[in-house]
C-alpha positions in Angstrom: 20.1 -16.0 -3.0 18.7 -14.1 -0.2 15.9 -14.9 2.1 12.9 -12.5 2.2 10.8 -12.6 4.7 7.2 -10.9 4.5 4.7 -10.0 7.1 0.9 -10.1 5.0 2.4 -12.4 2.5 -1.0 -13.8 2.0 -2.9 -9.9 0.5 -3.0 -8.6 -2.6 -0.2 -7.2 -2.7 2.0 -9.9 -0.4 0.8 -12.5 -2.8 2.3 -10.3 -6.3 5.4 -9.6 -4.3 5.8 -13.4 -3.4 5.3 -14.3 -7.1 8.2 -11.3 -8.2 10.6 -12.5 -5.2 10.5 -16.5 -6.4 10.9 -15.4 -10.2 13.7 -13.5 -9.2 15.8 -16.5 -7.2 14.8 -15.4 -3.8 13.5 -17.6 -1.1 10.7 -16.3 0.7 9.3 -16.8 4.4 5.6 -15.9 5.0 4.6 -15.3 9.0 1.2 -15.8 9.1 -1.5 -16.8 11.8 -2.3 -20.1 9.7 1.3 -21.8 8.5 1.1 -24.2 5.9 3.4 -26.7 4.1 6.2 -25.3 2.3 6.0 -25.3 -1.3 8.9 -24.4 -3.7 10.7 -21.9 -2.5 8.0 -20.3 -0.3 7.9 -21.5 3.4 5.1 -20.7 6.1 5.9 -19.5 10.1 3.8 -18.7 12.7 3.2 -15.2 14.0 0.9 -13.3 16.2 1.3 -9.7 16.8 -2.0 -9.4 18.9 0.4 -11.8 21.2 3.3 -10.6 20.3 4.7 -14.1 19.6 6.6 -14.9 16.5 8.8 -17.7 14.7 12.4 -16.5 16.1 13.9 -18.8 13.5 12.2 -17.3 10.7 13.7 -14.2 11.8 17.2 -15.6 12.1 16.8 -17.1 8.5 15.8 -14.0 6.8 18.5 -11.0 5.0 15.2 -8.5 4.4 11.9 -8.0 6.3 9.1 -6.5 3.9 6.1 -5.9 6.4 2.9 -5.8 4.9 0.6 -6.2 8.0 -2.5 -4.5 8.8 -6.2 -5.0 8.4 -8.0 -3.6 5.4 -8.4 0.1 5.7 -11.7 0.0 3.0 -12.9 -4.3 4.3 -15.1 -2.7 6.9 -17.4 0.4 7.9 -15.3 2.3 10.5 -17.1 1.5 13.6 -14.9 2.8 16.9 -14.2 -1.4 16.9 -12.7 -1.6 13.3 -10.7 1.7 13.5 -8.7 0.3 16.9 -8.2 -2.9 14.9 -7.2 -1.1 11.8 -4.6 1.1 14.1 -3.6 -2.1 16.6 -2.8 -4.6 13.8 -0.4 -2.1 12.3 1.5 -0.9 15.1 1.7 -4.0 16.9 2.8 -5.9 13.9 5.8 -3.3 13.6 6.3 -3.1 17.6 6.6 -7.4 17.2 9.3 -6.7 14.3 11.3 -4.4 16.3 11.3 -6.7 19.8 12.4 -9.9 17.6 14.9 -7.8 16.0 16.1 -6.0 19.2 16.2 -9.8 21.2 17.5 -11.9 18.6 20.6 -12.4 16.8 20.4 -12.6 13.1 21.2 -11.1 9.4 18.8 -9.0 8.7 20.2 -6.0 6.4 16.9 -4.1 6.0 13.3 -3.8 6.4 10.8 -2.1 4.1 7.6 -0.7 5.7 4.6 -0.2 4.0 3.2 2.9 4.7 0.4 5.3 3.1 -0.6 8.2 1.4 -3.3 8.2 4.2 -0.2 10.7 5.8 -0.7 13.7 3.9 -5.0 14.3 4.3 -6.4 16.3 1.5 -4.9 18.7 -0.9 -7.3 21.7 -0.2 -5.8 21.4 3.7 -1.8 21.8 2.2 -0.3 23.7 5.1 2.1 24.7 1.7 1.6 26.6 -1.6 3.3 22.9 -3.7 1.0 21.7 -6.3 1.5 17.9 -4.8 2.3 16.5 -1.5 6.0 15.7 -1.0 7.2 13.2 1.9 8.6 16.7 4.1 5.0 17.5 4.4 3.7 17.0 8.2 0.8 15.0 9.0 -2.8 15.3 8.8 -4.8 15.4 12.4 -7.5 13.1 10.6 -8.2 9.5 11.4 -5.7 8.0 9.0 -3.0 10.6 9.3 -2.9 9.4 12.6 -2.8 6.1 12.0 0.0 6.2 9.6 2.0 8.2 12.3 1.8 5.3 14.4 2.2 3.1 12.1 5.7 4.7 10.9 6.7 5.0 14.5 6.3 1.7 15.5 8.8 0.3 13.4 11.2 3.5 13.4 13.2 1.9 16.2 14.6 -0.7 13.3 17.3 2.6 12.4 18.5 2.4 15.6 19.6 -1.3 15.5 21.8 -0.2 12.5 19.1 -1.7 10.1 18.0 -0.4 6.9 15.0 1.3 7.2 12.2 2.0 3.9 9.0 3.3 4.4 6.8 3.9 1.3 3.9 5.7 1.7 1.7 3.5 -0.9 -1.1 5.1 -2.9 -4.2 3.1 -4.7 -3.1 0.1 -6.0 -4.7 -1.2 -8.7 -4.3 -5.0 -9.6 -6.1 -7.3 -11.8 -7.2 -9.7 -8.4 -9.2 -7.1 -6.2 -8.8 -4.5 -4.5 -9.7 -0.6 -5.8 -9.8 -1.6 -9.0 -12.7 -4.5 -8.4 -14.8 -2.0 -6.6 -14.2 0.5 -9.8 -15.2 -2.1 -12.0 -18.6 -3.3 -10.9 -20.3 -0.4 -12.2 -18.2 0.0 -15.5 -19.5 -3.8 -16.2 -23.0 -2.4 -16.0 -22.0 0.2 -18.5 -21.7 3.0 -16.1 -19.0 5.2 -15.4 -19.8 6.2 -11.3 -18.1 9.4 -10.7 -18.3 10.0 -6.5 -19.4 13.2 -5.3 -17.7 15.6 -8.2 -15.3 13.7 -9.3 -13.0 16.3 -9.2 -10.9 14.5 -6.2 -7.5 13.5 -7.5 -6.3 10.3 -6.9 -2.7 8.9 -6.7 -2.6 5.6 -7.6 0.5 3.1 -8.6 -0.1 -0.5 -10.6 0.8 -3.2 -8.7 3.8 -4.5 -10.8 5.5 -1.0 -10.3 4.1 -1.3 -6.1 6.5 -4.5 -6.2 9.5 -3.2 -8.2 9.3 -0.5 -5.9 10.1 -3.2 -2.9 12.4 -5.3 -4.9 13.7 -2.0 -5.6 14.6 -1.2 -2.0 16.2 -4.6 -1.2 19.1 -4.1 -3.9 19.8 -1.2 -3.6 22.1 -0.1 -0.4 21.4 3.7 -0.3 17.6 3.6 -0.3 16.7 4.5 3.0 13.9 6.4 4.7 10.6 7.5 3.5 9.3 7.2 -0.1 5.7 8.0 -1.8 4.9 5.1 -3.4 2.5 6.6 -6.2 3.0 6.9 -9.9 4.3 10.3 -11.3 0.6 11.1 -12.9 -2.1 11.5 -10.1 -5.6 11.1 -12.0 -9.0 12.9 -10.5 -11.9 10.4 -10.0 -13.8 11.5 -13.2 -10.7 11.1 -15.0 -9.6 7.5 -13.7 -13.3 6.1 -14.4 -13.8 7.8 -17.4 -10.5 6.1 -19.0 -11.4 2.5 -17.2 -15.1 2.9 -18.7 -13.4 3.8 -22.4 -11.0 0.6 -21.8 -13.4 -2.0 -20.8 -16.6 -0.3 -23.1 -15.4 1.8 -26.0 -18.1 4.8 -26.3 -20.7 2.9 -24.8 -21.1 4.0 -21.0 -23.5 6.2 -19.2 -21.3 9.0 -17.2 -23.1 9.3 -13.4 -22.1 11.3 -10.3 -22.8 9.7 -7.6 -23.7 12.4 -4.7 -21.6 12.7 -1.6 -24.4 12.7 0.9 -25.1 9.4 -0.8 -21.6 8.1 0.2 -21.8 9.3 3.3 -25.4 7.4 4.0 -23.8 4.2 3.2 -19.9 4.7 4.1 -20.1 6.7 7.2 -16.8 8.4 8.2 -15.2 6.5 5.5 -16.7 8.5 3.0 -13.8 10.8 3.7 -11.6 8.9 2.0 -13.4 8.4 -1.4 -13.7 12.1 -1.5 -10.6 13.4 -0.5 -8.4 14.9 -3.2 -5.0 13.7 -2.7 -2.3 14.9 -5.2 1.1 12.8 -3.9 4.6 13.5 -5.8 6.7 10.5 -6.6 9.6 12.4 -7.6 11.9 11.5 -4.7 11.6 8.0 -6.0 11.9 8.6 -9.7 15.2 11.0 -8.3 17.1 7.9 -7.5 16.9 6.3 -11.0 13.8 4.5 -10.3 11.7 3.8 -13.9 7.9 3.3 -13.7 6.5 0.7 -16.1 3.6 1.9 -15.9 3.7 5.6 -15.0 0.7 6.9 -17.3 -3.0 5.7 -16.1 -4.1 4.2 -19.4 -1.3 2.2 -20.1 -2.2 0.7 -16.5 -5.4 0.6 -17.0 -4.8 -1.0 -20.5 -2.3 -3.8 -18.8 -4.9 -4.7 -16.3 -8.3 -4.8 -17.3 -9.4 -7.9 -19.2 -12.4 -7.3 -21.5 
């Protein structure tokens, strides 16, 4: 079988994708900053994109790249320190990819980016009449539009090489193990379904399982190239998505709360954007290519992930 190699093995989602890749026969090469002992068919090399210093025999070993690299857009208030290191550890991670690729001999086939919604900003700025965000639309001058720009950029010059290139622009994942759907969670526990600001925001979320298909999807399949929103086909608004996770974990028995938007914005700071943008993403270029969702309805995710 082929080897995979995958930049942010070790996150949430590196870790699923890991799992999905071994079941499936594939060997698997994580770069990390902290290599450890091989185990199975999961090895360890060393990386650095700060230093743009990498494992050049990982890179000869491997048939696909998956890079997953970047530093937690939600982790961390967005002080003018964390957005640099939110923006540097993206686009020096893909600048290190393309170097390696452009210096060194090797197999690789393709590379899938991951990329984000984070591209389009919010619904009520649409520079179209479209009831959803489709991957032609331009990007947003905000913080995070920006950022995915350079993000996608910085690994663009992979095409040029005669490499494969995928970028999906992810949406909310939501996994059993953190993330989103921990945060969403915490007050459901109490009994409380927290609605932020009005609720009305839509968000376009995937399940994880599908968020790795999606890749897996990529790899074996030859005429998937370019840029893919990687979002199930039914966008849910805030009040909706809590609503359904408070009904799943508690039945009838949950308190409904709004929780005010000057509120967020005391305790998120310019993040508070993000929790309250509306972001309606299509994922019909995807679902075009013959692409099935097995989880494309929000309470049959929901359902799947939560544990009671």
């Amino acid at each position: 079988m082929a080897t995979v190699l995958i930049t942010g093995g070790t996150g949430l989602v590196g870790t699923a994708m890991t799992d999905l890749l071994v079941s499936k026969g594939y060997d698997v090469i994580i770069l990390t900053r902290r290599p450890k002992a091989a185990s199975g068919k999961v090895s360890y090399a060393a990386w650095n994109p700060a230093e743009q210093t990498v494992d050049l025999q990982a890179i000869q070993q491997a048939d696909y790249i998956i890079n997953l690299a970047g530093a937690g857009v939600a982790d961390k208030r967005w002080t003018k320190k964390r957005k640099k290191e939110i923006v540097d550890s993206r686009v020096e991670s893909g600048q290190l990819i393309v170097k390696t690729l452009q210096q060194t001999p090797g197999k690789v086939k393709a590379v899938i980016n991951a990329a984000a919604i984070g591209w389009y900003g919010d619904d009520h700025k649409r520079s179209s009449n479209k009831e959803m965000f489709t991957e032609e639309d331009p990007v947003a001058p905000d913080f995070l539009g920006q950022t995915c720009k350079q993000w996608e950029d910085s690994i663009e010059p992979v095409h040029s090489l005669g490499i494969r290139l995928v970028k999906f622009r992810i949406g909310i994942v939501l996994s059993e193990k953190g993330g989103a759907l921990k945060e969403f969670m915490k007050p459901v526990r109490l009994g409380v379904a927290a609605y932020l600001g009005s609720g009305k925001q839509f968000v376009s979320w995937i399940h994880i399982n599908d968020m790795c298909r999606l890749f897996l999807y990529a790899i074996e399949n030859n005429d998937i190239e370019g840029v893919y929103n990687a979002v199930a086909p039914h966008p849910a608004s805030n009040k909706t998505l809590m609503t359904t996770l408070a009904t799943v974990v508690k039945g009838k028995f949950f308190t409904p709360f709004y929780v005010p938007a000057f509120l967020l914005k005391i305790m998120l700071g310019e993040m508070s954007i993000e929790v309250l943008k509306s972001a309606t993403v299509s994922s019909e270029k995807i679902s075009n290519t013959g692409f099935q969702f097995a989880f494309p309805s929000l309470d049959a995710a929901l359902r799947n992930l939560v544990k009671k």
